[in-house]
LUMKOL-872335 format. One line per 8 residues: for each residue x, y, z of C-alpha. Coordinates in Angstrom, 3 decimals, always signed. Example, Ala and Ser with C-alpha at 12.3 -4.5 7.8 and 13.67 -1.06 7.14 Angstrom:
<recs>
+12.300:-4.500:+7.800 | +13.670:-1.060:+7.140
</recs>
This chain:
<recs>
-111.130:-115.366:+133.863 | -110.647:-119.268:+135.332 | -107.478:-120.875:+135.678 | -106.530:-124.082:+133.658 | -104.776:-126.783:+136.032 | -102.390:-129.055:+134.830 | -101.637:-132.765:+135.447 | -97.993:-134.515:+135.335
-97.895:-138.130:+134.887 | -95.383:-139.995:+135.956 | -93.365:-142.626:+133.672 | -92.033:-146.003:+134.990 | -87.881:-146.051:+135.572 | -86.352:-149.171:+134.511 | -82.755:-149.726:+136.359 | -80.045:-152.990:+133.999
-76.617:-153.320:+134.382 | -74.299:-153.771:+131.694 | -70.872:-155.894:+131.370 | -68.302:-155.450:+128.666 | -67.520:-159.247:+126.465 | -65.875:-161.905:+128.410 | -66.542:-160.527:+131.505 | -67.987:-162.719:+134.435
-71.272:-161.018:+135.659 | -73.107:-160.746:+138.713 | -76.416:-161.601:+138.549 | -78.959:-158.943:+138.308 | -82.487:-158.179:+139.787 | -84.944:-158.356:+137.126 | -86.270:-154.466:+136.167 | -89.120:-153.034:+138.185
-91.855:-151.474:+136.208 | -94.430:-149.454:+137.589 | -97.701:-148.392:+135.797 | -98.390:-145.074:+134.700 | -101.734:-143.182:+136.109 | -104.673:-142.843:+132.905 | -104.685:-140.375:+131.192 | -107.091:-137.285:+132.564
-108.544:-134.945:+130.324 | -108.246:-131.454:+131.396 | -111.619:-129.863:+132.078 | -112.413:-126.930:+129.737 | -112.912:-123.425:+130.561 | -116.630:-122.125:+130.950 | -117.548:-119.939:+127.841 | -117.643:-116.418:+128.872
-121.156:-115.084:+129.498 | -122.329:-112.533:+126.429 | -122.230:-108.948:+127.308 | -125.885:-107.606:+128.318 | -127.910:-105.900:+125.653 | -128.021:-102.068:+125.733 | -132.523:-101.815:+126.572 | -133.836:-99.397:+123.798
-134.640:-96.071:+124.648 | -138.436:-97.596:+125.607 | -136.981:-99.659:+127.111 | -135.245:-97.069:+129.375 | -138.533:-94.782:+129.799 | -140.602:-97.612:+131.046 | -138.169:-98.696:+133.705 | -137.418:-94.851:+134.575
-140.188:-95.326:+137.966 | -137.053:-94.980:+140.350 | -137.497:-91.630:+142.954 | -133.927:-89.660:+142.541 | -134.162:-86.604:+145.415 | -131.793:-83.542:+145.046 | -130.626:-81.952:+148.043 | -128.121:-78.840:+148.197
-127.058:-76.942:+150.811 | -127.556:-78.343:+154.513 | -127.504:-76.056:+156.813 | -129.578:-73.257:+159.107 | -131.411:-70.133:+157.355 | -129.790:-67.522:+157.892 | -131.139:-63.453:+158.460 | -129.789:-62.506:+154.697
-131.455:-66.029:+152.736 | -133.652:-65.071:+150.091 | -137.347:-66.654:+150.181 | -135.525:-68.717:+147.109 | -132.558:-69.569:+148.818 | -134.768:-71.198:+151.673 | -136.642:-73.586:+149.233 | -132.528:-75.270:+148.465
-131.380:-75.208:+152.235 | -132.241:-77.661:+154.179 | -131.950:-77.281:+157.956 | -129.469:-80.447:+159.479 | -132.424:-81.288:+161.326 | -134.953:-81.741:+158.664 | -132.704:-83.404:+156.249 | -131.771:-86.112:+159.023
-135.606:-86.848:+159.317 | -136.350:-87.044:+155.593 | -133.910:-89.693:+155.451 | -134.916:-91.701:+158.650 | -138.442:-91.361:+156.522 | -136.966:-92.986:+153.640 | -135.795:-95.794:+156.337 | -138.937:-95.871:+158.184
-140.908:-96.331:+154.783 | -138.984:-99.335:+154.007 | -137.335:-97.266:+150.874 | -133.946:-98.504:+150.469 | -131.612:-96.055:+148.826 | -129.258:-97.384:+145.788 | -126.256:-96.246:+144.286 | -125.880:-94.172:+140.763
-124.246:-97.491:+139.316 | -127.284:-99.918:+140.340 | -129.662:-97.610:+138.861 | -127.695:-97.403:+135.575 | -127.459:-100.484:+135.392 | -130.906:-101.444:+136.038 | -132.440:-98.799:+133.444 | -129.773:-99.863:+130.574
-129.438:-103.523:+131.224 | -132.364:-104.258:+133.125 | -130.515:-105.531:+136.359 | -133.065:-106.273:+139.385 | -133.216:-103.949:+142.013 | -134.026:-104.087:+145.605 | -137.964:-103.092:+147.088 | -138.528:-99.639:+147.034
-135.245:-98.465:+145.568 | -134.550:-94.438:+145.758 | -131.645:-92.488:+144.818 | -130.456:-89.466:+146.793 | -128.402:-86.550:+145.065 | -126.502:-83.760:+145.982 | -125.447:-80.714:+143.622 | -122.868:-77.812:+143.825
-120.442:-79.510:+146.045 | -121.299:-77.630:+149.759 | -118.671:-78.198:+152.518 | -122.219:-79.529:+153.930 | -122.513:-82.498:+151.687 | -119.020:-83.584:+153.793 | -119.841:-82.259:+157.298 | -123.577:-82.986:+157.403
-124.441:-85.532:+154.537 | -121.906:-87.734:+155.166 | -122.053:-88.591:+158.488 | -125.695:-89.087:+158.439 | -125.381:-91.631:+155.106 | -123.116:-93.258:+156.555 | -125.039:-93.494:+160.188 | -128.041:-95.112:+158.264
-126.022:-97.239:+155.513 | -127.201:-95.072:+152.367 | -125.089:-94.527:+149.448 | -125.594:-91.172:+147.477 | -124.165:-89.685:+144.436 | -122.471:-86.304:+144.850 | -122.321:-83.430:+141.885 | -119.829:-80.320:+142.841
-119.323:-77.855:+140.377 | -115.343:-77.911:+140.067 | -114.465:-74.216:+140.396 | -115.564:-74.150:+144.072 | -113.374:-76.647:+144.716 | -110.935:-75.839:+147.188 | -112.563:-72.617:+148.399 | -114.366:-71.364:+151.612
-117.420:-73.425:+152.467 | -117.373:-75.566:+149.563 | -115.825:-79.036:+149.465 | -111.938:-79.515:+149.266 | -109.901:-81.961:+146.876 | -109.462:-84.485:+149.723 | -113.204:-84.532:+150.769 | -114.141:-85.271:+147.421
-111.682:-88.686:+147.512 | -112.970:-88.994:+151.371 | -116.670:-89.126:+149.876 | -115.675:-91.336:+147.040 | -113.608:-93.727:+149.469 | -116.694:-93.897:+151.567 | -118.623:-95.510:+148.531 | -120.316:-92.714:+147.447
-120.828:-91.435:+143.857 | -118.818:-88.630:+142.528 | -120.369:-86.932:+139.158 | -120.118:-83.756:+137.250 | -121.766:-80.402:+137.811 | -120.217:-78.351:+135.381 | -117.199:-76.204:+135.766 | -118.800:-72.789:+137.126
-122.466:-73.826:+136.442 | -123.455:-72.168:+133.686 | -127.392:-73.097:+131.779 | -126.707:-75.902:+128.981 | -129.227:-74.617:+126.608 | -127.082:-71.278:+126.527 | -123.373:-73.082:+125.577 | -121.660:-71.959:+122.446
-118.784:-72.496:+121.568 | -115.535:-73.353:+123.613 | -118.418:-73.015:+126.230 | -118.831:-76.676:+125.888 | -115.392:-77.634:+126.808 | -115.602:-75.935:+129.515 | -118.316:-76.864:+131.166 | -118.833:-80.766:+130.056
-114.878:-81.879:+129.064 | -112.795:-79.928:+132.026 | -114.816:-81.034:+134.938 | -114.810:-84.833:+133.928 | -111.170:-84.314:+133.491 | -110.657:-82.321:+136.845 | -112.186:-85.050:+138.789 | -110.716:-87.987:+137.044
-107.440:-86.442:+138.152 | -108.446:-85.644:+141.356 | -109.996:-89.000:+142.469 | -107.849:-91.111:+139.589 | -110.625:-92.905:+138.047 | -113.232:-91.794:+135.030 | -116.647:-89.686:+136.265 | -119.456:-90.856:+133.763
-121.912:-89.017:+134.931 | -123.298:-85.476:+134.863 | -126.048:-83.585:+136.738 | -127.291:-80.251:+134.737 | -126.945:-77.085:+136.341 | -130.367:-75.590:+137.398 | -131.684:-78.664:+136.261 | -132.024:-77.151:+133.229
-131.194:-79.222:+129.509 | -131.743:-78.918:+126.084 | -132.197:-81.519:+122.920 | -129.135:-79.389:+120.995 | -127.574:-80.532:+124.221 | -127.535:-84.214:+124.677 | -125.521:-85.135:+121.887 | -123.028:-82.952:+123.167
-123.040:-84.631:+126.591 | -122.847:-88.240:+124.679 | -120.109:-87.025:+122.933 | -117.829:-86.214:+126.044 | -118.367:-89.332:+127.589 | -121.299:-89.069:+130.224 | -123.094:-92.393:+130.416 | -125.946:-90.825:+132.089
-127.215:-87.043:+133.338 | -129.330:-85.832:+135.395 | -131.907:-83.044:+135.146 | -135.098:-82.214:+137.314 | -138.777:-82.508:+137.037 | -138.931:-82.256:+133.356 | -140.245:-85.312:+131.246 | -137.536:-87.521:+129.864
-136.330:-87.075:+126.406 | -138.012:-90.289:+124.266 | -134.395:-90.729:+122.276 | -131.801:-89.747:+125.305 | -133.575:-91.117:+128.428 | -130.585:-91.847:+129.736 | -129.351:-88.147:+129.959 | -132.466:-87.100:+130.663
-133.019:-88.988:+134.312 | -135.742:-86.986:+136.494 | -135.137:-85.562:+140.054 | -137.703:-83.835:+142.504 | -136.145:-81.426:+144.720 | -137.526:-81.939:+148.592 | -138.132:-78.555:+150.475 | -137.506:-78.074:+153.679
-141.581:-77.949:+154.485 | -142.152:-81.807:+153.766 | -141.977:-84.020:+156.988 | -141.840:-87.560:+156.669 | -144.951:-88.425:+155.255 | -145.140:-85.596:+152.887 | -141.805:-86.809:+151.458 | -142.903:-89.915:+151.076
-146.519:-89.026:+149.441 | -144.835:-86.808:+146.960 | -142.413:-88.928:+145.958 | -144.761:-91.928:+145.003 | -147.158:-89.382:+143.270 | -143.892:-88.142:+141.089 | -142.803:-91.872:+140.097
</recs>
């Protein structure tokens, strides 16, 4: 990691003439010496600093106190929306107040990275830390989210399912790497989101190996991270999910599991009915 430098020293040049026997000879100026700088022993490279210690699984649970919010589509109701349909939209509106809530309430939204980092290694965090989430992959997460994170400075981490990809109201290939580029998280959301607890099978190379892969190519660098569609996991599960290379999932309101906390982390899903302080209120009383 540091650079040795390197010191030349300089020797002294001595300048005689010489005659053959019998010759006459002129006289000669007496050699010139010049002294040579000390010596100057090079200074040694630091020792590199020990790689942090992987907390326990405890260790994990009793820093897990961080909010994580889960927001899908953004947009208007519409005539056909089913009364469950209206408790995952939020209105543009709406979400662009929750958010200026978050600011207003001195919450300062982190990205996926800091908090992984802080619940497996214990790095600090700022006050008030929150993480905001967004699953499926909605053309909205590009055309409203976006513009509004990046308005108010707040990073995010972004889930699409990959088979939408590409199609009619759902994000394309290039907004993905726009989203990324902007600084925000990209993780997995399944394939075609299909339940966890019901994979058998090739099901699970499906759903947990060919997304991770899909997005790796399509933003060319690893996804380690995983949010469960439905919210919904299982204990057969998680050592599945360790095994194809997710450093961390995410589920929703269920309690953490005490030996995979890490692919376990809790969400709260914020209807469209909470205002500002309501958000707020609920969130502390979840974490």
């Amino acid at each position: 990691m540091k650079r040795r430098g390197f010191l030349a020293a300089a020797g002294a040049v001595v300048l005689a003439a010489c005659s053959g026997p019998g010759a006459s000879t002129a006289p000669t100026a007496a050699p010139t010496t010049r002294s040579s700088p000390p010596a100057t022993t090079p200074t040694p490279s630091p020792s590199p600093e020990p790689a942090p210690t992987p907390a326990t699984a405890q260790e994990v649970l009793a820093r897990s106190t961080v909010p994580v919010l889960c927001f899908h589509q953004l947009r208007e109701f519409r005539p056909d929306d089913s009364a469950y349909a209206r408790t995952l939209i939020t209105p543009p509106t709406v979400f662009r107040a929750q958010l200026q809530a978050l600011r207003d309430g001195g919450r300062t939204p982190i990205s996926t990275g800091a908090l992984l980092d802080h619940l497996q290694f214990g790095a600090p965090l700022p006050d008030r830390p929150v993480l905001l989430t967004f699953d499926d992959g909605s053309a909205t997460h590009y055309s409203v989210a976006l513009p509004v994170l990046t308005e108010f400075g707040f990073p995010a981490a972004f889930f699409p399912m990959t088979v939408v990809l590409g199609k009619p109201d759902w994000l394309s290939h290039d907004q993905v790497r726009d989203l990324d580029r902007a600084g925000m998280s990209i993780g997995a959301h399944s394939w075609d989101h299909q339940r966890v607890d019901r994979l058998a099978g090739d099901d699970w190379a499906v759903q947990l190996d060919r997304p991770r892969a899909e997005l790796a190519e399509i933003l060319g660098h690893p996804v380690d991270t995983l949010a469960y569609p439905h919210g919904v996991w299982s204990a057969e599960a998680l050592p599945r999910v360790e095994a194809a290379g997710y450093r961390a999932a995410f589920q929703l309101s269920e309690p953490q599991d005490p030996t995979y906390p890490l692919l376990t982390i809790r969400r709260i899903m914020p209807p469209p009915t909470w205002d500002g302080p309501t958000l707020l209120e609920r969130m502390d009383a979840a974490f």
